[in-house]
C-alpha positions in Angstrom: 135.5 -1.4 73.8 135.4 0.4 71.0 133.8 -2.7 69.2 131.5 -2.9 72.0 130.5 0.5 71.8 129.8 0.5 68.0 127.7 -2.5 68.0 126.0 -0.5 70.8 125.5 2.4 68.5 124.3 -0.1 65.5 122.0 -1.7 67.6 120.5 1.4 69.4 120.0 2.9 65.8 118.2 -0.3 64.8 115.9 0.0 68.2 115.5 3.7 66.5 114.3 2.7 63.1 112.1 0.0 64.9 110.6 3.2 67.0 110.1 5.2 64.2 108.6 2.3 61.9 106.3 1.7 64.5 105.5 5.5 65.4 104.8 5.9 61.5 102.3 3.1 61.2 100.8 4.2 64.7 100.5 7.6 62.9 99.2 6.4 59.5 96.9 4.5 61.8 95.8 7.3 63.3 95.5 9.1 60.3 93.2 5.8 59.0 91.1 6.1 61.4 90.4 9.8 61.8 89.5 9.2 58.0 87.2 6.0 59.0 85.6 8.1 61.4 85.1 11.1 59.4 83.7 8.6 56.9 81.3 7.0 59.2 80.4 10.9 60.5 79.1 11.3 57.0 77.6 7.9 56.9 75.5 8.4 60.0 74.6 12.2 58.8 73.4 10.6 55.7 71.8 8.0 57.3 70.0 10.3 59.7 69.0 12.6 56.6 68.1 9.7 55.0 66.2 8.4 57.7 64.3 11.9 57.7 63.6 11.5 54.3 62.2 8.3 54.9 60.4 9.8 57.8 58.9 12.4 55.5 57.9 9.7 52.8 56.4 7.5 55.4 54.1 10.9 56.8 53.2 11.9 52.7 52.7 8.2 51.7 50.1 7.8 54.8 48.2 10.8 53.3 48.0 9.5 49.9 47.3 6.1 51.3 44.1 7.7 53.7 43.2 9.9 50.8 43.4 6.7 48.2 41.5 4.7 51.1 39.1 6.9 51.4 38.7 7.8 47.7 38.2 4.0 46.8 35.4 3.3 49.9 33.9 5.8 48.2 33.7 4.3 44.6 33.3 1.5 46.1 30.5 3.0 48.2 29.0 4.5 44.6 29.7 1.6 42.8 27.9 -0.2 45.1 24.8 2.4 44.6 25.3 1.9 40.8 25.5 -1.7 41.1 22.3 -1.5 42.8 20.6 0.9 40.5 21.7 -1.3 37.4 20.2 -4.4 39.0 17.2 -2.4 39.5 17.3 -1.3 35.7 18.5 -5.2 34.7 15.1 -6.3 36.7 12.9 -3.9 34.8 14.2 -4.6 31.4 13.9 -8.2 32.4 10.4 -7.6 33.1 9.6 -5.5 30.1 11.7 -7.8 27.6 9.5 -10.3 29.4 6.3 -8.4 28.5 7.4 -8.0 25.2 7.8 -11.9 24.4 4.6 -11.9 25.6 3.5 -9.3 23.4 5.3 -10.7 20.5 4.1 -14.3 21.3 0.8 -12.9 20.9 1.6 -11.1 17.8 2.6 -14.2 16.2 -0.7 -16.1 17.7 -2.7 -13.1 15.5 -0.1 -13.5 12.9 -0.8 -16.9 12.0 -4.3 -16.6 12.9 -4.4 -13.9 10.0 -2.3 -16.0 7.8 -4.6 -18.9 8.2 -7.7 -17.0 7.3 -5.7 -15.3 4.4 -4.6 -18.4 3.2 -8.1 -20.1 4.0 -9.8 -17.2 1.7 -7.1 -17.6 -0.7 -7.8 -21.2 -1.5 -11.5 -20.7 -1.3 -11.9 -17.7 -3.3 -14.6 -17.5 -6.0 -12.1 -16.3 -8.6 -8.7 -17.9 -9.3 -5.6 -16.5 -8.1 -2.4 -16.9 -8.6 0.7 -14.9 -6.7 3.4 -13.7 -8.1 6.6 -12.4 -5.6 8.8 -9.5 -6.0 11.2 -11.6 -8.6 8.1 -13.1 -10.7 8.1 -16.2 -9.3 5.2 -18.0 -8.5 4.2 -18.7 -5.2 1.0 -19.4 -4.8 -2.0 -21.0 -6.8 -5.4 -21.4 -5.7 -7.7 -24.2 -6.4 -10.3 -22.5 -8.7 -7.2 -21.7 -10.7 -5.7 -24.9 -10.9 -8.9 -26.2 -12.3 -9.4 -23.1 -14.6 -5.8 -23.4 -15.9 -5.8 -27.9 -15.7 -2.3 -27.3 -13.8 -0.8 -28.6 -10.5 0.1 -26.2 -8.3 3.6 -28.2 -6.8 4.4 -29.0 -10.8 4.4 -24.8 -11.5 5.0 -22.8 -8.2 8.7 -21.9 -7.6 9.0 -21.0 -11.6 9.2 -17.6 -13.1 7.2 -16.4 -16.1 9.8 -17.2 -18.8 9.7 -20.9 -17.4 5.8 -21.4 -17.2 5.8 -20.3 -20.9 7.0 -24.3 -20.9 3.3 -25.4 -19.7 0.9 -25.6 -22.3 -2.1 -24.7 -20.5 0.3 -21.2 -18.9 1.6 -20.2 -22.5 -1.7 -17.7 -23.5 -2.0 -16.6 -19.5 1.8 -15.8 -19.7 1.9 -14.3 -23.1 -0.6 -11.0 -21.6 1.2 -11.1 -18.7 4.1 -10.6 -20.0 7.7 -12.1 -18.9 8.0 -9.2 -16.3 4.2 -9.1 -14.9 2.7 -5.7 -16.2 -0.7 -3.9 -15.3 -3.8 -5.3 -17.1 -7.7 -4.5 -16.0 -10.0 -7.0 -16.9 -8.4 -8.0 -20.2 -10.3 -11.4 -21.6 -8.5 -14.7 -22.6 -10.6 -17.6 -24.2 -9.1 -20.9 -23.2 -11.9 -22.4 -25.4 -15.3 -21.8 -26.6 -16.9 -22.9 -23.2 -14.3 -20.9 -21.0 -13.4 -17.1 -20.7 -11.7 -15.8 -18.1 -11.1 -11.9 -17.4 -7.4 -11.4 -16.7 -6.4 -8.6 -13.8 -3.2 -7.9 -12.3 -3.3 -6.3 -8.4 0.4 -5.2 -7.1 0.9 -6.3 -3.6 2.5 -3.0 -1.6 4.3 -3.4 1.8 5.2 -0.2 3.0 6.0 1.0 0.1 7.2 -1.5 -1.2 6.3 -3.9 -4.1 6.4 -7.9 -2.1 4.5 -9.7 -5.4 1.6 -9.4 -8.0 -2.0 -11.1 -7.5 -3.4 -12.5 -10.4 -7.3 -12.5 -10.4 -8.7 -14.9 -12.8 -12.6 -14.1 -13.1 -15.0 -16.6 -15.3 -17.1 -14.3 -17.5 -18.2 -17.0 -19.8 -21.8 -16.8 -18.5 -21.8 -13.1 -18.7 -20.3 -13.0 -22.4 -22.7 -16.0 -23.2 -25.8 -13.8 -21.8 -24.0 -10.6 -23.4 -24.3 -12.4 -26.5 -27.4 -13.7 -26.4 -28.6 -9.8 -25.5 -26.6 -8.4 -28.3 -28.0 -10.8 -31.0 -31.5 -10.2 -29.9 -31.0 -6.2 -29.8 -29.5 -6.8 -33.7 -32.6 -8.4 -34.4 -35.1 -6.9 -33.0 -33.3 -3.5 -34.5 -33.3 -5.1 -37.7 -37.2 -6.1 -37.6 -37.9 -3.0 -36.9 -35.7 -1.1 -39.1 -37.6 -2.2 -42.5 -40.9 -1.3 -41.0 -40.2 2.0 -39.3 -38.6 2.8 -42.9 -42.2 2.6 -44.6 -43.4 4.1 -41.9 -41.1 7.4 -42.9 -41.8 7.4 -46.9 -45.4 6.7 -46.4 -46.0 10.0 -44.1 -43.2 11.8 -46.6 -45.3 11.0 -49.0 -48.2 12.4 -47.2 -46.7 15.3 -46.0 -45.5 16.4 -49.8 -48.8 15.6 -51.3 -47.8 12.5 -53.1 -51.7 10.9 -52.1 -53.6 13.9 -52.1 -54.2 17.6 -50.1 -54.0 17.5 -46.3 -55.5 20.3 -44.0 -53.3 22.6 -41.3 -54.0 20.2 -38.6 -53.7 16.8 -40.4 -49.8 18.4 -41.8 -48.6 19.4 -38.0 -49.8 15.8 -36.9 -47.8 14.4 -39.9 -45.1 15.9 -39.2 -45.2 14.8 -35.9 -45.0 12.0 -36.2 -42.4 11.9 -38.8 -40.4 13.6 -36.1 -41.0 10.4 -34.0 -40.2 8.0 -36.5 -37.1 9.8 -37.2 -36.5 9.4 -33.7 -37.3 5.8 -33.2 -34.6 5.7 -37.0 -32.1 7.0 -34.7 -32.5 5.1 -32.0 -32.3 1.8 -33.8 -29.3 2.6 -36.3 -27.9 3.4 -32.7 -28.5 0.0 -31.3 -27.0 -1.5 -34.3 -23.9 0.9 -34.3 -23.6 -1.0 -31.0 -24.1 -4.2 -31.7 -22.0 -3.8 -34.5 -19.4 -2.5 -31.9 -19.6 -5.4 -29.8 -19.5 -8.2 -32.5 -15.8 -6.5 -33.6 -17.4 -5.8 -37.2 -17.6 -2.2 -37.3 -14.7 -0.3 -39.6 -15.8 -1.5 -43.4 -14.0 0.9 -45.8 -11.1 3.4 -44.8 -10.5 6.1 -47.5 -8.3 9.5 -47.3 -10.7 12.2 -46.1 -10.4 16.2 -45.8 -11.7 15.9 -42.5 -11.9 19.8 -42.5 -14.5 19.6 -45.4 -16.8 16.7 -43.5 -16.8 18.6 -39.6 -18.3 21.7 -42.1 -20.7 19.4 -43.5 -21.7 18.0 -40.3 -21.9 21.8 -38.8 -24.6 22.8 -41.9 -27.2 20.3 -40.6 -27.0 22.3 -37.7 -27.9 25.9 -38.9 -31.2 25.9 -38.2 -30.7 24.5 -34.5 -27.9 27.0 -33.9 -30.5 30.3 -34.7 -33.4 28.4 -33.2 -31.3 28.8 -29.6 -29.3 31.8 -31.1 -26.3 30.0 -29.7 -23.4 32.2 -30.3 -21.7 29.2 -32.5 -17.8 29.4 -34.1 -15.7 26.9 -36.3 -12.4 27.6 -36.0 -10.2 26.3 -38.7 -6.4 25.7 -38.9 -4.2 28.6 -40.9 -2.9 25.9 -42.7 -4.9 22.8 -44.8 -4.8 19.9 -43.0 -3.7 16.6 -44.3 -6.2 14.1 -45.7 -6.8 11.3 -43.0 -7.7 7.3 -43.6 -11.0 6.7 -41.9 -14.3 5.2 -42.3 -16.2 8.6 -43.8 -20.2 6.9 -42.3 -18.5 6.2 -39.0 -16.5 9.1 -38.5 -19.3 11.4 -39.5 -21.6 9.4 -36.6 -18.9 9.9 -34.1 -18.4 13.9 -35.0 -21.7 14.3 -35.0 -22.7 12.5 -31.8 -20.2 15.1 -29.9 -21.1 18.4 -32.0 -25.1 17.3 -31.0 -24.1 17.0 -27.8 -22.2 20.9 -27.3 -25.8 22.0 -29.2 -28.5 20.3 -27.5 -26.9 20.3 -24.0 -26.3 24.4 -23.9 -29.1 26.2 -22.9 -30.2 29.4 -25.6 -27.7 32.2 -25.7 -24.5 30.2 -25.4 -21.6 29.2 -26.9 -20.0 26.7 -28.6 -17.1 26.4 -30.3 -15.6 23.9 -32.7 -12.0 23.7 -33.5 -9.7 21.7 -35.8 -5.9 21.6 -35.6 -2.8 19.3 -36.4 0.0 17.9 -34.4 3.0 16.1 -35.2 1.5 13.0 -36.0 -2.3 13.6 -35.4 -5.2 15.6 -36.6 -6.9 17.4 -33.0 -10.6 18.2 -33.0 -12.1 19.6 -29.8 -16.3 20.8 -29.0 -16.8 23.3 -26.1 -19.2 24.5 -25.0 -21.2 26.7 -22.1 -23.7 23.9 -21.2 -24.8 22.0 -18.2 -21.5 20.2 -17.7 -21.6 16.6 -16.1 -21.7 16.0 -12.6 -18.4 15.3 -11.0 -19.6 12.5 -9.2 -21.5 10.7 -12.4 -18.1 11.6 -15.2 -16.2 8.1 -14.9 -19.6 6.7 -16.3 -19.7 9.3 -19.6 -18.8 6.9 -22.0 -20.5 4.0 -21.2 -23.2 2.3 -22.9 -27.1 4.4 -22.0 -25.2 7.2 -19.2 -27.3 10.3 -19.1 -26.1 12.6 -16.5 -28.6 13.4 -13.8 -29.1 16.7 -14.7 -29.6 15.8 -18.3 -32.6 13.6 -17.2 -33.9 16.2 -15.5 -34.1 18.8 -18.4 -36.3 16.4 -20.0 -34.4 16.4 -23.3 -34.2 13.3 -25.4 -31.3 11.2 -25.7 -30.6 7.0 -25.7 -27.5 7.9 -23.9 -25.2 5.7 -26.7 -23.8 8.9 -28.7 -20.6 9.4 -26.6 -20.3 5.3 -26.3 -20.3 5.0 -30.1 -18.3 7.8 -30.4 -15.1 6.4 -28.5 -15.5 3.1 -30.1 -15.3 4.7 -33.4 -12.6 7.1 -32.6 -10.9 3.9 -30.8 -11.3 1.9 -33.6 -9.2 4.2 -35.7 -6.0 4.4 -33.7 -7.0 7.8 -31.6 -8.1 9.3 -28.1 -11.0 10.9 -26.8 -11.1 12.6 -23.7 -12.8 15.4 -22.1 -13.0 18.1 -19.4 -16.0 19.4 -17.4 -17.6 21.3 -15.0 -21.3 21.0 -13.8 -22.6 24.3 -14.5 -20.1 25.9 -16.9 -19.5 23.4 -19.6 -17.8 20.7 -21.3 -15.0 20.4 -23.7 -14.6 17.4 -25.4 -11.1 16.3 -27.8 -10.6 13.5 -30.0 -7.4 13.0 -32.0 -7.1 10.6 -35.3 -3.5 9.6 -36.2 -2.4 10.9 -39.3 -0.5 7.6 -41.0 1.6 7.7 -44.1 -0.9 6.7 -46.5 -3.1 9.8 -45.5 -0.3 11.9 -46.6 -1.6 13.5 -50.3 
């Protein structure tokens, strides 16, 4: 009973455990799933807030998207516009970059057009010519010059100056042009005795700037034949009529101091008239053959030291009686200092003086004044003549040294004159080694300035 009764108790006790091993778990269960669902609680409030958010988003991001939508039809709109204006500008530019082929097409028609007449008047010009570019190269040679010259033009054109010194027939051209091509005016070259050419050099300017140099090769050998010709027949005429116009002068000096006999009043003043011619028609041929002497190169015979102070006063004495006669208010100023003897032909020198002092006399009207001065510079003697005269007409001054120029309104004072002084003059001071060169007004007066170069030897 007893046994019965414990195994009872053991079992019931077991049933208990059982009970409370279940009612535990049932519990922890429970407690599990309160948990799960307070878990899922806050899962579906988040979702829900999340599904807000996303609610939220969806409403903002529809915004942006319309205001993006809308924002890009309207680009697109303006692009559109822009596209349309740019095609627009596209077609214009088309048709004005057409136009301009057009234009330019043409230009190049007329540019070739004006290169074919350039290069037809080139090769048919009456003068040679040759042309020189920028680098002194030759690159082109006419025809006249090729025959001038006895060259080919493809055997010399693409060579620079130092490489046509090779030709034989180039050598004297190249030798005044110089290596690098330098400015010459009508300088002469004699190929031979039956051929002279004048040499000029033109530079070829392209806005602004320097493309080449034309050389213009002019046949003067008919000219210097004729000039020749002239000069020889003025030498000899002057000379013919040199030794008779000399007889002429001693026979009336004769005459006129009593050498054959008494004249009356009126046969002396007639005399003496012409005497005054002859001495005239003396002057005048001396002049010619001064310059024929010029232009045959034979004209400087003996060059001495010379107080050139002393012969300007000699040359001023023969003037004395001229210089009262027009009561001309006349000075000669000297330097402080004495000047340094000079090496020059004493005749010609006193010719050339002469020829400008005559000049400041006879061309200022009575009451002026003239004024003669001498000085020294570094390496040259300075002589100047001014004077209050008629001056020379602007228009006429480039002409003052040539060969017979008398100024217009020297002509028209009637004075007397061949018009070769001032030539002579510059040949003579030229001939020497110095310049001449003046300034004047028409009206108010001329100043005229020489300078002779003052060489060692002239040193005393």
């Amino acid at each position: 009973m007893e046994k019965n009764s414990n195994k009872k108790t053991i079992i019931k006790e077991k049933e208990l455990a059982e009970i409370d091993r279940v009612a535990k778990m049932l519990i922890r269960r429970d407690l599990e799933l309160s948990e799960t669902r307070e878990k899922r609680e806050k899962e579906l409030e988040e979702l829900k807030k999340l599904r807000s958010d996303l609610e939220e988003s969806k409403s903002i991001l529809e915004i942006k998207v319309k205001a993006r939508t809308r924002q890009l039809k309207e680009f697109a709109e303006g692009l559109e516009e822009q596209v349309k204006e740019r095609t627009k500008g596209l077609m214009k530019s088309r048709e004005a970059l057409l136009n301009m082929l057009e234009d330019v097409n043409e230009e190049k028609n007329l540019a070739e057009e004006e290169k074919s007449k350039t290069l037809a008047i080139f090769e048919n010009f009456t003068d040679g010519l040759l042309f020189f570019n920028a680098d002194d190269v030759l690159v082109l040679v006419n025809p006249l010059a090729e025959k001038l010259l006895k060259v080919e033009s493809k055997k010399v054109i693409g060579e620079t100056t130092s490489e046509l010194l090779e030709h034989a027939n180039l050598k004297p051209l190249i030798k005044i042009l110089g290596e690098k091509i330098k400015k010459i005016t009508r300088k002469e070259l004699e190929i031979n005795e039956e051929l002279i050419l004048e040499i000029s050099t033109l530079p070829i300017i392209r806005e602004k700037e320097k493309i080449g140099t034309l050389i213009i090769l002019h046949d003067v050998t008919r000219e210097k034949f004729v000039e020749k010709m002239k000069t020889e027949f003025v030498s000899l005429a002057a000379h013919q009529l040199r030794t008779p116009l000399s007889a002429i002068k001693w026979t009336l000096k004769m005459f006129l101091e009593g050498d054959l006999g008494k004249t009356t009043k009126e046969q002396k003043e007639f005399l003496e008239d012409a005497y005054s011619s002859n001495e005239k028609m003396i002057t005048l041929v001396n002049d010619l053959l001064n310059v024929t002497r010029i232009e045959e190169g034979r004209y400087l015979y003996k060059l001495i030291p010379t107080a050139i102070e002393e012969l300007v006063e000699s040359i001023i004495g023969s003037y004395v009686d001229e210089i009262k006669k027009k009561k001309l208010k006349f000075k000669f100023k000297k330097p402080l200092k004495k000047l340094p003897k000079i090496m020059v032909d004493v005749e010609k020198m006193k010719i050339a003086i002469d020829n400008i002092i005559n000049n400041a006399i006879t061309y200022t009207l009575t009451g002026g004044d003239v004024m003669v001065s001498l000085g020294v510079g570094k390496k040259e003697i300075e002589f100047s003549a001014k004077d209050t005269g008629i001056g020379i007409p602007e228009k006429q001054q480039e002409r003052i040294f040539t060969k017979f120029f008398r100024g217009a309104n020297v002509i028209r004072m009637e004075t007397e004159g061949t018009g070769l002084g001032l030539f002579i003059a510059k040949n003579i001071i030229g001939a020497h080694g110095g310049r001449i060169w003046f300034e004047s007004e028409e009206g108010k007066g001329t100043t005229l300035y020489l300078t002779i170069p003052i060489r060692e030897e002239s040193l005393t």
